[in-house]
ROTIZA-20389 format. One record per residue: residue in one letter; x, y, z negated of N, C-alpha, C, O in turn. Coordinates in steps of 0.05 Angstrom, whole numbers. Atoms other than C-alpha are relative to their C-alpha. Example, Ala and Ser with C-alpha at 12.3 -4.5 7.8 and 13.67 -1.06 7.14 Angstrom:
! residues 2
REC   vokol      npx      npy      npz     capx     capy     capz      cpx      cpy      cpz      opx      opy      opz
REC       A       18      -24        0      246      -90     -156       18       24        0       39       24      -13
REC       S      -16      -24        1      273      -21     -143      -15       22      -14       -5       44      -18
END
This chain:
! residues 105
REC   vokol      npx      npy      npz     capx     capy     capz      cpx      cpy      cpz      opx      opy      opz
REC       X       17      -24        0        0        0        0       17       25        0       13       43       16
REC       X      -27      -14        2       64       41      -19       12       14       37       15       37       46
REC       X       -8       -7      -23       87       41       48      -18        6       21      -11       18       41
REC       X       31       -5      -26       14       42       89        2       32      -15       -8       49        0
REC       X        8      -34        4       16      117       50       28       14       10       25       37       18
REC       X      -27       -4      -10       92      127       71       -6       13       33       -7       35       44
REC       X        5        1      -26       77      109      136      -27       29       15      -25       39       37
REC       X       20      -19       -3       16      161      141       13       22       -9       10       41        7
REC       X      -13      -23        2       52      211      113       16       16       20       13       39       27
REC       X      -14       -1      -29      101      207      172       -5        3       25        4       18       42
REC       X       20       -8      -31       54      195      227      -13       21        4      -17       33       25
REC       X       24      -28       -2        8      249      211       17       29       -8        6       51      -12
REC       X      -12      -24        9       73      296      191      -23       22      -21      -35       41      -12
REC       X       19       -2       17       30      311      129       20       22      -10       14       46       -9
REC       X      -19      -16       25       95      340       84        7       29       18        9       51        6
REC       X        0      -26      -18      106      393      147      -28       12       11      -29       28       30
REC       X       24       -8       -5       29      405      149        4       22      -26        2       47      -24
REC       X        2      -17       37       35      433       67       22       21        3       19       45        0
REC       X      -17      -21        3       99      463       75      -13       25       22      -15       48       14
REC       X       19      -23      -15       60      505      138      -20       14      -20      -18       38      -25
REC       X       21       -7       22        6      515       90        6       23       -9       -3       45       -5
REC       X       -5      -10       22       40      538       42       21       32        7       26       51       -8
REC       X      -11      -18      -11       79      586       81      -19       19       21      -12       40       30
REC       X       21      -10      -13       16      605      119       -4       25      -23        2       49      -21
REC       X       10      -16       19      -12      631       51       17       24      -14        9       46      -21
REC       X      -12      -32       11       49      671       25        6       24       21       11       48       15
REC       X        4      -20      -28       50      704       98      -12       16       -3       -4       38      -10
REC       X       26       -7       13      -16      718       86        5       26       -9        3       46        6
REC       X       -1      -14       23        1      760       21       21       22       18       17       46       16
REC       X      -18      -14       -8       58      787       61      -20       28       14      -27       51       10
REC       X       21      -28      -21       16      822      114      -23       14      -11      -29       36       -2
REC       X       19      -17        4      -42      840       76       18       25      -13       10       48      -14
REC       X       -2      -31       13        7      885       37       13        9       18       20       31        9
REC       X       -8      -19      -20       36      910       95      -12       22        7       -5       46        7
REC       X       25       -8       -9      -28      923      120      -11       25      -22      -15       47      -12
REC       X       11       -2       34      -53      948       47       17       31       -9       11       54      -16
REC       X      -13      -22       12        2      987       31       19       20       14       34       36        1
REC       X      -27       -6      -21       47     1011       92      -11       24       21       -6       48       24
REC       X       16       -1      -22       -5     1010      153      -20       19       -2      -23       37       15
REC       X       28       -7        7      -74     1034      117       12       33       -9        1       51        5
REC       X      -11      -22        6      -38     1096       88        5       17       18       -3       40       13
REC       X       -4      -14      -16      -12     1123      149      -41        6       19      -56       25       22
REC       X       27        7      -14      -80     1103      186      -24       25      -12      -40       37        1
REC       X       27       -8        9     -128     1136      136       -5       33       -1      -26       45       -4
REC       X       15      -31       -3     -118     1214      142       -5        3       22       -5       27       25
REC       X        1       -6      -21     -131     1205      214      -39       -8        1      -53        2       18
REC       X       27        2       10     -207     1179      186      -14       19      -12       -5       30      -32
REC       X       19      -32       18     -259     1235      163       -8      -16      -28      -23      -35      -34
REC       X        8        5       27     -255     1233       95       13      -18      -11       27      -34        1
REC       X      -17       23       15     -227     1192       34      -17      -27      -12       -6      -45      -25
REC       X       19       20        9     -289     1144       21      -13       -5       28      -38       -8       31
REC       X        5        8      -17     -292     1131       80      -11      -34        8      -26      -38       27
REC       X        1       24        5     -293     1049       64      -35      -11      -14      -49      -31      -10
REC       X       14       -3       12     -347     1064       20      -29        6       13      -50        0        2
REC       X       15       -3      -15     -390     1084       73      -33      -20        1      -32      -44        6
REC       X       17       24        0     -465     1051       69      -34       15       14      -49       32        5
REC       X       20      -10      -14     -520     1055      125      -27      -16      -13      -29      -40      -14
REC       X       15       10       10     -587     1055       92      -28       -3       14      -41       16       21
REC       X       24       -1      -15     -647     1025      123      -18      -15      -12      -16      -38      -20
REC       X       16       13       30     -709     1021       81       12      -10      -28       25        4      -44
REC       X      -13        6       16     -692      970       33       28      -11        1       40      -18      -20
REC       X      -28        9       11     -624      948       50       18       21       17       13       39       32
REC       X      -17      -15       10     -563      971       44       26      -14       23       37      -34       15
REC       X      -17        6      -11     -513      963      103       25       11       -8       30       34       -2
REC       X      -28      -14        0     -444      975       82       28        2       25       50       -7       29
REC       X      -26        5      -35     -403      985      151       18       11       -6       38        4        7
REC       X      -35      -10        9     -347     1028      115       22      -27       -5       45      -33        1
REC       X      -29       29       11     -321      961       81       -6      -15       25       14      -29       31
REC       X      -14       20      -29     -326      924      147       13        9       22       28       -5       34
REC       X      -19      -13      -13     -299      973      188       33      -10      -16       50      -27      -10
REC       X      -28        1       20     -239      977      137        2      -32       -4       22      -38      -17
REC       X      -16       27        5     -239      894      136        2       -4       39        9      -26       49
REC       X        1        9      -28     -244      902      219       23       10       -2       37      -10       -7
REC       X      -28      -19       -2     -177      951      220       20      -18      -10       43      -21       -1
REC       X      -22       21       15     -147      899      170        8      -18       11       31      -26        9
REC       X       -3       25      -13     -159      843      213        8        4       23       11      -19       33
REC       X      -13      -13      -17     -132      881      274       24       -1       -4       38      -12       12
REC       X      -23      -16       -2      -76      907      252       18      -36      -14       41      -42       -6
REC       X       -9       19       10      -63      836      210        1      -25       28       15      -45       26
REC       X        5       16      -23      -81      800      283       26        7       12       43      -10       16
REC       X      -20       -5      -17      -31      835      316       32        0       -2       50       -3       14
REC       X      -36       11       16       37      829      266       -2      -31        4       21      -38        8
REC       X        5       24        5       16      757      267       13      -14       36       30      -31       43
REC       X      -10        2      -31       21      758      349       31       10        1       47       -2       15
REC       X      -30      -12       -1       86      793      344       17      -16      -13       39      -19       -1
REC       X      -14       19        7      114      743      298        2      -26       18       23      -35       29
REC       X        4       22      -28       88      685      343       21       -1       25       40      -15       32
REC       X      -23        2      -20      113      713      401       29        3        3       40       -3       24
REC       X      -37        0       13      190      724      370        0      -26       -1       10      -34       19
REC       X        2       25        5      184      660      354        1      -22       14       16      -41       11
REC       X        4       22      -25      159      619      415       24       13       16       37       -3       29
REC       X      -15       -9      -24      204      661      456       27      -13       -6       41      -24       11
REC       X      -31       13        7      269      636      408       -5      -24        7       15      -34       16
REC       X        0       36       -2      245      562      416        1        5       26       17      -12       34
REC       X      -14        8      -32      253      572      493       25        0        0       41       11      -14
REC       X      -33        3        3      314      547      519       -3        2       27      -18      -10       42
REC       X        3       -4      -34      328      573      589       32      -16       10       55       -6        9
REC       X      -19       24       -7      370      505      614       23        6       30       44       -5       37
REC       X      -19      -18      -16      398      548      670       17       18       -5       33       30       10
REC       X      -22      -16       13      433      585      627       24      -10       -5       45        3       -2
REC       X      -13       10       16      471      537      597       21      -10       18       15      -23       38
REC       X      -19       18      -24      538      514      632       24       -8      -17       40        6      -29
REC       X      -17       24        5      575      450      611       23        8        9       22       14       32
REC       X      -20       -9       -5      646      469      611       18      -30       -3       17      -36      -27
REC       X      -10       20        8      688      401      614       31       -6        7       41      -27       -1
END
């Protein structure tokens, strides 16, 4: 049984699934404070007003808040697009352009 969980471990590259994970999530943390504390700052005197987030369209009885989704749409923009920029640094280093390369012997 020992080794039927070994073996699955391996096949399904489980232990490089967690370590992704887990590097997914402190990413994560990374960019939102980028975003949070870097990005949103420059971004927000170019917005009318400082409660701007706060924003809430009222019809009858409810209560649309589109400031905080705006302000989680900008987040998820601006968090979409560091995320592509990492990516693409990334995929571009894992190419290997095989015409480059010359065997000297």
């Amino acid at each position: 049984m020992l080794n039927q969980f070994k073996d699955f471990l391996k096949e399904y590259k489980i232990i490089g699934l967690a370590i992704a994970f887990v590097m997914g999530a402190a990413s994560t943390d990374l960019v939102n404070s980028l975003v949070k504390d870097i990005i949103m700052p420059l971004i927000e005197p170019l917005l009318s007003g400082d409660g701007w987030q706060e924003a809430i369209w009222q019809i009858g009885p409810f209560s649309i808040a589109w400031g905080a989704f705006l302000g989680e749409l900008i987040n998820f923009i601006i968090i979409a697009f560091v995320i592509f920029l990492i990516a693409k640094k990334l995929l571009k280093m894992e190419k290997i352009d095989l015409s480059k390369i010359s065997i000297k012997k």
